[in-house]
MILO-431073 format. One record per residue (C-alpha): residue number from 1; residue in one letter; z, y, x. Coordinates in steps of 0.1 Angstrom, whole numbers, plus 5000, padded with zeros to 4 digits. Example, Ala and Ser with C-alpha at 12.3 -4.5 7.8 and 13.67 -1.06 7.14 Angstrom:
! MILO-431073
@num: 1, residuo: A, pz: 5078, py: 4955, px: 5123
@num: 2, residuo: S, pz: 5071, py: 4989, px: 5137
This chain:
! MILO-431073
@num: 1, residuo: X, pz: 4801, py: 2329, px: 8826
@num: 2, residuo: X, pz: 4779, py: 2361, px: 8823
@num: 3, residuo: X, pz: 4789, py: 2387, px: 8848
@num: 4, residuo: X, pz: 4797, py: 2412, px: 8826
@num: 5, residuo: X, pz: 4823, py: 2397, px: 8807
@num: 6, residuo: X, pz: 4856, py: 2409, px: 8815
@num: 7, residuo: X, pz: 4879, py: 2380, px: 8832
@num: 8, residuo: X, pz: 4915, py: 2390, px: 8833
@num: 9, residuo: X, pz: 4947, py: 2367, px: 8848
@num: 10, residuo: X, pz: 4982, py: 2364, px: 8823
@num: 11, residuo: X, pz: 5014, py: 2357, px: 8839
@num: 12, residuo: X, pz: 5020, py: 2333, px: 8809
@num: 13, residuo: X, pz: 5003, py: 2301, px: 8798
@num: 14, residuo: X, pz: 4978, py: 2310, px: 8760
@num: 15, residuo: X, pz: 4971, py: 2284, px: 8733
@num: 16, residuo: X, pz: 4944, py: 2285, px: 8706
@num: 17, residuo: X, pz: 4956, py: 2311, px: 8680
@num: 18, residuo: X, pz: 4977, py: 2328, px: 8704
@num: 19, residuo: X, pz: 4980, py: 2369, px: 8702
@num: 20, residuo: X, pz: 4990, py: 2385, px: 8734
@num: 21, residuo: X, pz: 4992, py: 2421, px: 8740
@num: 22, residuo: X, pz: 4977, py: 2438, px: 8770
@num: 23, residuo: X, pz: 4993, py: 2470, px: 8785
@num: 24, residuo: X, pz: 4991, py: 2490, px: 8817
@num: 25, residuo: X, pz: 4967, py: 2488, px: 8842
@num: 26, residuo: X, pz: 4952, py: 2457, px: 8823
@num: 27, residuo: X, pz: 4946, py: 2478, px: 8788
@num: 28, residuo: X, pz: 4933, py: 2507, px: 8810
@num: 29, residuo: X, pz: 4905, py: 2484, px: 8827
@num: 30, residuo: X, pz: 4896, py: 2471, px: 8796
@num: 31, residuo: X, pz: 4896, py: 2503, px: 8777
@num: 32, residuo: X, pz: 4883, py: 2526, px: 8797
@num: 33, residuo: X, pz: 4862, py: 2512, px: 8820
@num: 34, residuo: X, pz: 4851, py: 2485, px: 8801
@num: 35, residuo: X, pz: 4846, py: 2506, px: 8771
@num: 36, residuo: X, pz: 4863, py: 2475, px: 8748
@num: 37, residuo: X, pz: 4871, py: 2475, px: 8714
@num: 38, residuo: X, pz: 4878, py: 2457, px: 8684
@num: 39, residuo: X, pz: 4855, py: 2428, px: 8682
@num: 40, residuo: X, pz: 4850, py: 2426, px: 8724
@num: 41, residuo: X, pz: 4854, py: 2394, px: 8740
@num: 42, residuo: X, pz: 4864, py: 2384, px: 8771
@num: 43, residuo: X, pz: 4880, py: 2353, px: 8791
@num: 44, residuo: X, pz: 4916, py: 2355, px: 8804
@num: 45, residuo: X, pz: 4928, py: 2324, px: 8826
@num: 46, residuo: X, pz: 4960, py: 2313, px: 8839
@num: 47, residuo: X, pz: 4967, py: 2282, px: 8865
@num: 48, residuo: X, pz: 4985, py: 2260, px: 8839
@num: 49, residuo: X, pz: 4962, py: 2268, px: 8806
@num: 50, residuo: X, pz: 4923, py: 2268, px: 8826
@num: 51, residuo: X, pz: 4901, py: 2296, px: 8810
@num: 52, residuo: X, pz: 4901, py: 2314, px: 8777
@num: 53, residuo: X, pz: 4879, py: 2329, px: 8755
@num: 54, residuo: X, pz: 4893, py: 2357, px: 8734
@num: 55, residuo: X, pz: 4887, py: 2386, px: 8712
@num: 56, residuo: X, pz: 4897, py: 2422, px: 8710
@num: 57, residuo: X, pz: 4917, py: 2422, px: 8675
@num: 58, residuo: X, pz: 4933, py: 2457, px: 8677
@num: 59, residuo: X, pz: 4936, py: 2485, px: 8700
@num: 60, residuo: X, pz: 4949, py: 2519, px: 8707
@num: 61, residuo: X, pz: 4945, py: 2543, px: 8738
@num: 62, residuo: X, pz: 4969, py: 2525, px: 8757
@num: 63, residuo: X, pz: 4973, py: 2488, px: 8743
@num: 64, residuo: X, pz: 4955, py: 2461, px: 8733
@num: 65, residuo: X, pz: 4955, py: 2428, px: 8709
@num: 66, residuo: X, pz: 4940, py: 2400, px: 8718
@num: 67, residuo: X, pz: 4935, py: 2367, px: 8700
@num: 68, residuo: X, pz: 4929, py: 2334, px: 8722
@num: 69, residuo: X, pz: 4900, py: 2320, px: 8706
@num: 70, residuo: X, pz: 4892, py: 2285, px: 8724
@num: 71, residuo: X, pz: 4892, py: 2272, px: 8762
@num: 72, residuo: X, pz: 4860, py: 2272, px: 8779
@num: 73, residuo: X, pz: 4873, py: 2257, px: 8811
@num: 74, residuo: X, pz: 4904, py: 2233, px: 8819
@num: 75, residuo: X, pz: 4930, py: 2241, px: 8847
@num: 76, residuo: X, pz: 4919, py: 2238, px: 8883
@num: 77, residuo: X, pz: 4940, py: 2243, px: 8914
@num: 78, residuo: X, pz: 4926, py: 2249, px: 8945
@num: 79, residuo: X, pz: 4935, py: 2227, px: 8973
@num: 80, residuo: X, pz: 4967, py: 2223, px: 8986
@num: 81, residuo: X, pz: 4962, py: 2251, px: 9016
@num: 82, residuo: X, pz: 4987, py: 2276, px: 9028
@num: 83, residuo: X, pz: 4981, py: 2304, px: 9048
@num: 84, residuo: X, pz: 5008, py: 2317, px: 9071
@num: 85, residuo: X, pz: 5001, py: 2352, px: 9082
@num: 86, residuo: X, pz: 5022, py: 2379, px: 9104
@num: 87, residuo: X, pz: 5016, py: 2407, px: 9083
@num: 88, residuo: X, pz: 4993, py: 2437, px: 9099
@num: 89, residuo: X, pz: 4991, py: 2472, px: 9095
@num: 90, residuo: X, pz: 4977, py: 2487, px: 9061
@num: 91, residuo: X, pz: 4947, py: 2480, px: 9044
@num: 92, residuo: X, pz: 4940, py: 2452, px: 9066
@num: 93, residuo: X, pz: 4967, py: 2430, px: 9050
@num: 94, residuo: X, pz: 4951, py: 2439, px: 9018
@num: 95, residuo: X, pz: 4919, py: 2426, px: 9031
@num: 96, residuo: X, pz: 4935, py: 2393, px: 9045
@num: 97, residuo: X, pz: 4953, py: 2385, px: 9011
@num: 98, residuo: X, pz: 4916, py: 2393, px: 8991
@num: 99, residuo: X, pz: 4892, py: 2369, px: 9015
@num: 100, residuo: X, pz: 4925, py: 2341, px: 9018
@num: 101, residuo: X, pz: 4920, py: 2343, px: 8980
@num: 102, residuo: X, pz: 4887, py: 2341, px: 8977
@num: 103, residuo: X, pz: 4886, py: 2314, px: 9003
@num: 104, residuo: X, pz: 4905, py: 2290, px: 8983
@num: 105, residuo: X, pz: 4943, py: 2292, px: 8996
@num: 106, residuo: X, pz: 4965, py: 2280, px: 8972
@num: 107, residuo: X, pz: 5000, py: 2297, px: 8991
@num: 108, residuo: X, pz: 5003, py: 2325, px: 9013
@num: 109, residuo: X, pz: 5035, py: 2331, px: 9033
@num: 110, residuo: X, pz: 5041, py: 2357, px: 9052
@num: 111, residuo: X, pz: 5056, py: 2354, px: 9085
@num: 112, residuo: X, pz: 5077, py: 2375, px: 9111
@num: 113, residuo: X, pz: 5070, py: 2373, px: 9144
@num: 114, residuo: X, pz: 5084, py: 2388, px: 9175
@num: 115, residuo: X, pz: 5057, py: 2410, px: 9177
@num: 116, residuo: X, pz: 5049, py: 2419, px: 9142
@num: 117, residuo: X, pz: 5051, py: 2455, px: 9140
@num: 118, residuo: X, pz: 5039, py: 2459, px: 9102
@num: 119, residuo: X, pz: 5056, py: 2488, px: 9079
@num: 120, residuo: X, pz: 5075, py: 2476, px: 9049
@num: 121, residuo: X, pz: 5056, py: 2455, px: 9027
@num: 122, residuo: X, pz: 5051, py: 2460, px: 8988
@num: 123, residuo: X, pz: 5044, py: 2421, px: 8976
@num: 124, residuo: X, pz: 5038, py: 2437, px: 8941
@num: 125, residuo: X, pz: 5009, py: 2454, px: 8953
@num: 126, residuo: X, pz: 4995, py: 2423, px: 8974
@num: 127, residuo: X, pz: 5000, py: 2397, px: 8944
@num: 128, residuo: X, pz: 4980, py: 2425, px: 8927
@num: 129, residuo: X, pz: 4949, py: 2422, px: 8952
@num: 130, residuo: X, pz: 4954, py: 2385, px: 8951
@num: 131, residuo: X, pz: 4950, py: 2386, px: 8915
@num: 132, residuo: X, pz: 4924, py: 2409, px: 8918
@num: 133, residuo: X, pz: 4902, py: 2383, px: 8940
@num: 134, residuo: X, pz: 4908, py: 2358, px: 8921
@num: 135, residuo: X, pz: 4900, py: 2377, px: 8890
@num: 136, residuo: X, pz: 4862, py: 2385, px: 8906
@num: 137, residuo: X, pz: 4862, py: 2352, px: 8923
@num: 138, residuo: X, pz: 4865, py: 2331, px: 8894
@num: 139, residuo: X, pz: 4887, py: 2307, px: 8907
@num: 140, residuo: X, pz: 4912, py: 2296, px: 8877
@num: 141, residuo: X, pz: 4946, py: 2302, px: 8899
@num: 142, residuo: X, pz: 4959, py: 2332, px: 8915
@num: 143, residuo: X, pz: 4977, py: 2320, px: 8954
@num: 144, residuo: X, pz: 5019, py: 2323, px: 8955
@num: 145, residuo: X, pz: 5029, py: 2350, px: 8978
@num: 146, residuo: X, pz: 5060, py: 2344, px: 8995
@num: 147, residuo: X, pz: 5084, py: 2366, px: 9012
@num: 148, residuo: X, pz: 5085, py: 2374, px: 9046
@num: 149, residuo: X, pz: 5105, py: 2348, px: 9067
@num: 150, residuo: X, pz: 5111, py: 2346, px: 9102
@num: 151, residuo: X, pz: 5090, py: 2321, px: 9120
@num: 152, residuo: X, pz: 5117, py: 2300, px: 9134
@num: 153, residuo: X, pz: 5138, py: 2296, px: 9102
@num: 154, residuo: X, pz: 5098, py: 2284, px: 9089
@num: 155, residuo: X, pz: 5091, py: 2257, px: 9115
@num: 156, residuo: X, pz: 5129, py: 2245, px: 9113
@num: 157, residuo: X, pz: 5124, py: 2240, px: 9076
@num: 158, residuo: X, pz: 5085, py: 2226, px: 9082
@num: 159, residuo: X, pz: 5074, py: 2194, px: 9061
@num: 160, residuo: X, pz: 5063, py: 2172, px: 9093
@num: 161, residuo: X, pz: 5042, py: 2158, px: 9065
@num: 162, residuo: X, pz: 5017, py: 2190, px: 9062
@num: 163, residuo: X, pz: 4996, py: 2193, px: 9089
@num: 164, residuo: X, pz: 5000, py: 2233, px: 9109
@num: 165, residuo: X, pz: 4967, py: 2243, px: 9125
@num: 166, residuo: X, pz: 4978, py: 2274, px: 9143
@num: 167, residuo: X, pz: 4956, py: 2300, px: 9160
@num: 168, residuo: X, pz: 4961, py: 2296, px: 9200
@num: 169, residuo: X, pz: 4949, py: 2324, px: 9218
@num: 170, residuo: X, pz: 4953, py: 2312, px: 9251
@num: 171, residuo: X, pz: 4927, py: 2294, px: 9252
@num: 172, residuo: X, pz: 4946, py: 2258, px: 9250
@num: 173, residuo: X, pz: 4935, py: 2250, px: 9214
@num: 174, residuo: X, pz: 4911, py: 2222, px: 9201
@num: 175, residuo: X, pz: 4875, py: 2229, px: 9185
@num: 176, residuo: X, pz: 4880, py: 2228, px: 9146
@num: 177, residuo: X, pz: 4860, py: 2195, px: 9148
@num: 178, residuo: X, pz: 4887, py: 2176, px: 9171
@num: 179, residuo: X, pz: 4915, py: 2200, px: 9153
@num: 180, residuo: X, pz: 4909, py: 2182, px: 9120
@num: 181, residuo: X, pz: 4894, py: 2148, px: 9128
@num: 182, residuo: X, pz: 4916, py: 2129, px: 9100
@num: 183, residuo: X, pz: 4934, py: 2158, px: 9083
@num: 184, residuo: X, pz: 4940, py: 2153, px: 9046
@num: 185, residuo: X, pz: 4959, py: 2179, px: 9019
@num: 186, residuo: X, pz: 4982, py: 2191, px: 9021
@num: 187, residuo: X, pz: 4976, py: 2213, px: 9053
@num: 188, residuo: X, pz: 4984, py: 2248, px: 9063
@num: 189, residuo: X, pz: 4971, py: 2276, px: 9092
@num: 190, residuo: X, pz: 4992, py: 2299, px: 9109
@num: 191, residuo: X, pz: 4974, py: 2333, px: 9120
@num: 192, residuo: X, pz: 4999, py: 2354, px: 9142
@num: 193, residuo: X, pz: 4997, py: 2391, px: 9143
@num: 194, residuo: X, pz: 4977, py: 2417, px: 9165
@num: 195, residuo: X, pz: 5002, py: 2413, px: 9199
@num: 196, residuo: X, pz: 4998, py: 2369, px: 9194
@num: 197, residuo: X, pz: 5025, py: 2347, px: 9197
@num: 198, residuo: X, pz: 5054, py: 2358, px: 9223
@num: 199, residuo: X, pz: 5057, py: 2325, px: 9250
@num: 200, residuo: X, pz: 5087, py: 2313, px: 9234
@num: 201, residuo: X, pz: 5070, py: 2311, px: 9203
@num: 202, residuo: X, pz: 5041, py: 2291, px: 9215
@num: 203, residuo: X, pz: 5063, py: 2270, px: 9234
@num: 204, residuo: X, pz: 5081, py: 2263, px: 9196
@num: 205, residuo: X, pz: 5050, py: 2257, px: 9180
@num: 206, residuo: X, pz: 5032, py: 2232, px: 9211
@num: 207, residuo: X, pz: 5070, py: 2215, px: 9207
@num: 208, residuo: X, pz: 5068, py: 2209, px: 9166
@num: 209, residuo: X, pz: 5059, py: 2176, px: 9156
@num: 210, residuo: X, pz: 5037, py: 2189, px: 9129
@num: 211, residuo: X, pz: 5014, py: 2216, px: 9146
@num: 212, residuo: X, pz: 4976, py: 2215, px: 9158
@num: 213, residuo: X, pz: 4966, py: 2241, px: 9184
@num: 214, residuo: X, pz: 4931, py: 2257, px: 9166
@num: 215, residuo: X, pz: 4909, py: 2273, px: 9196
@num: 216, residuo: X, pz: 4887, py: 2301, px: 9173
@num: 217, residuo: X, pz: 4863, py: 2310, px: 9201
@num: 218, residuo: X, pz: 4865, py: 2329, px: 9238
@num: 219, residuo: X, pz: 4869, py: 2364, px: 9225
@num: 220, residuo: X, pz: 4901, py: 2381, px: 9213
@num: 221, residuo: X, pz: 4902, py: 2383, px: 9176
@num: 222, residuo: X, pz: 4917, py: 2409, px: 9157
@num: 223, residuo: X, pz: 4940, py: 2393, px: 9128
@num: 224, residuo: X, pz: 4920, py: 2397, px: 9100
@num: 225, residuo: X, pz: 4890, py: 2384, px: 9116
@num: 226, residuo: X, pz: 4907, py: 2349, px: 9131
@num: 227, residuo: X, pz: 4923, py: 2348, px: 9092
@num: 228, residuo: X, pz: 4890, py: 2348, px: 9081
@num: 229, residuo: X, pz: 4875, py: 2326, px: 9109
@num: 230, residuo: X, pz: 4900, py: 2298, px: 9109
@num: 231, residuo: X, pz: 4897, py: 2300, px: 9070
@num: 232, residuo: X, pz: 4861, py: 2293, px: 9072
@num: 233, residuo: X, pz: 4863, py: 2260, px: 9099
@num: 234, residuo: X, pz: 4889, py: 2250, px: 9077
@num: 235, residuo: X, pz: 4866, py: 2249, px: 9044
@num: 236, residuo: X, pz: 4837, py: 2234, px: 9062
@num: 237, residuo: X, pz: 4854, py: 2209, px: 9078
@num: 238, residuo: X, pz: 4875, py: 2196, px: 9049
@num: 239, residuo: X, pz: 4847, py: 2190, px: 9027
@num: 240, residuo: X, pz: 4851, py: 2152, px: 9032
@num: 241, residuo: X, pz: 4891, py: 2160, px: 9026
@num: 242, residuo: X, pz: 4887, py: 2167, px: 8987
């Protein structure tokens, strides 16, 4: 796709033919920064439909038509990857949800730890970075953000089926290359929060039938940076997994 046409995410599956309307922060983009107008074209995707082209058919100041004009790429989810994350302070979670998008995560969930210590969370404005990423990406789904849940009720509730790498900072994990020797999707990494995981919560996770100690090196990592990291091994090693 040439770089400078527009690529937008709908909430809502489009068919050839379709009109949809585009308000809000969407409209704005594509009005004033874009400098669209009747006749413009650009491609709008969602994870059930794949990729669109479509055309400006009407517009004001602050809304505009659009008509789906063909599909240019078929659906394509990214592998079955979920990223648990104890949620950090400010912009830094921001960051996390961007790169775990561009990285190819299909799910985040955020997690509570005893030592999480993040301020109250707006998902609306994190599914709008994820969206974002994916927008710039070009991936052709945007990853589900799910609420914050405490870590417990998570591995109580855990699908012994789908694999949990988890970031030990102790110093007891595996290399990524022993980690994931055998690992097929679906799979999942856990990333605790600036303070680590509290003793009785490594002793939970070493305890669960499902989890995988993930060493990510002899220094301490800040959160974002083992996110990113542990993101990475995981990508380069399961390229024989697809």
């Amino acid at each position: 796709m040439p770089r400078d046409v527009p690529r937008l995410y709908v909430p809502i599956p489009m068919h050839q033919g379709m009109i949809l309307t585009l308000e809000d922060a969407q409209a704005h983009y594509l009005l004033h920064v874009m400098r669209m107008n009747v006749g413009s074209t650009l491609h709008i995707f969602h994870d059930d439909a794949g990729e669109w082209l479509a055309r400006v058919v009407s517009c004001n100041r602050k809304t505009l038509h659009i008509e789906i004009i063909e599909r240019v790429l078929p659906p394509q989810l990214s592998p079955d990857l979920w990223l648990l994350s104890a949620p950090i302070k400010g912009k830094r979670m921001e960051y996390i949800i961007e790169k775990a998008t561009e990285l190819g995560v299909r799910k985040i969930v955020l997690v509570r730890t005893e030592r999480t210590i993040a301020a109250h969370l707006s998902e609306d404005r994190l599914n709008a970075h994820a969206i974002e990423a994916a927008q710039q990406c070009e991936r052709r789904d945007v990853p589900k953000i799910v609420p914050i849940q405490p870590l417990a009720h998570i591995l109580e509730h855990w699908d012994v089926q789908r694999p949990l790498l988890y970031g030990d900072e102790t110093g007891a994990g595996m290399r990524a290359d022993r980690a994931m020797a055998g690992l097929t999707y679906p799979l999942a990494l856990l990333i605790g929060c600036e303070g680590g995981f509290a003793t009785h919560e490594l002793e939970m996770l070493r305890a669960h039938p499902a989890t995988i100690p993930l060493h990510l090196g002899e220094h301490i990592l800040r959160a974002d940076t083992a996110t990113i990291a542990a993101l990475t091994l995981v990508q380069h090693y399961s390229a024989s997994m697809i």
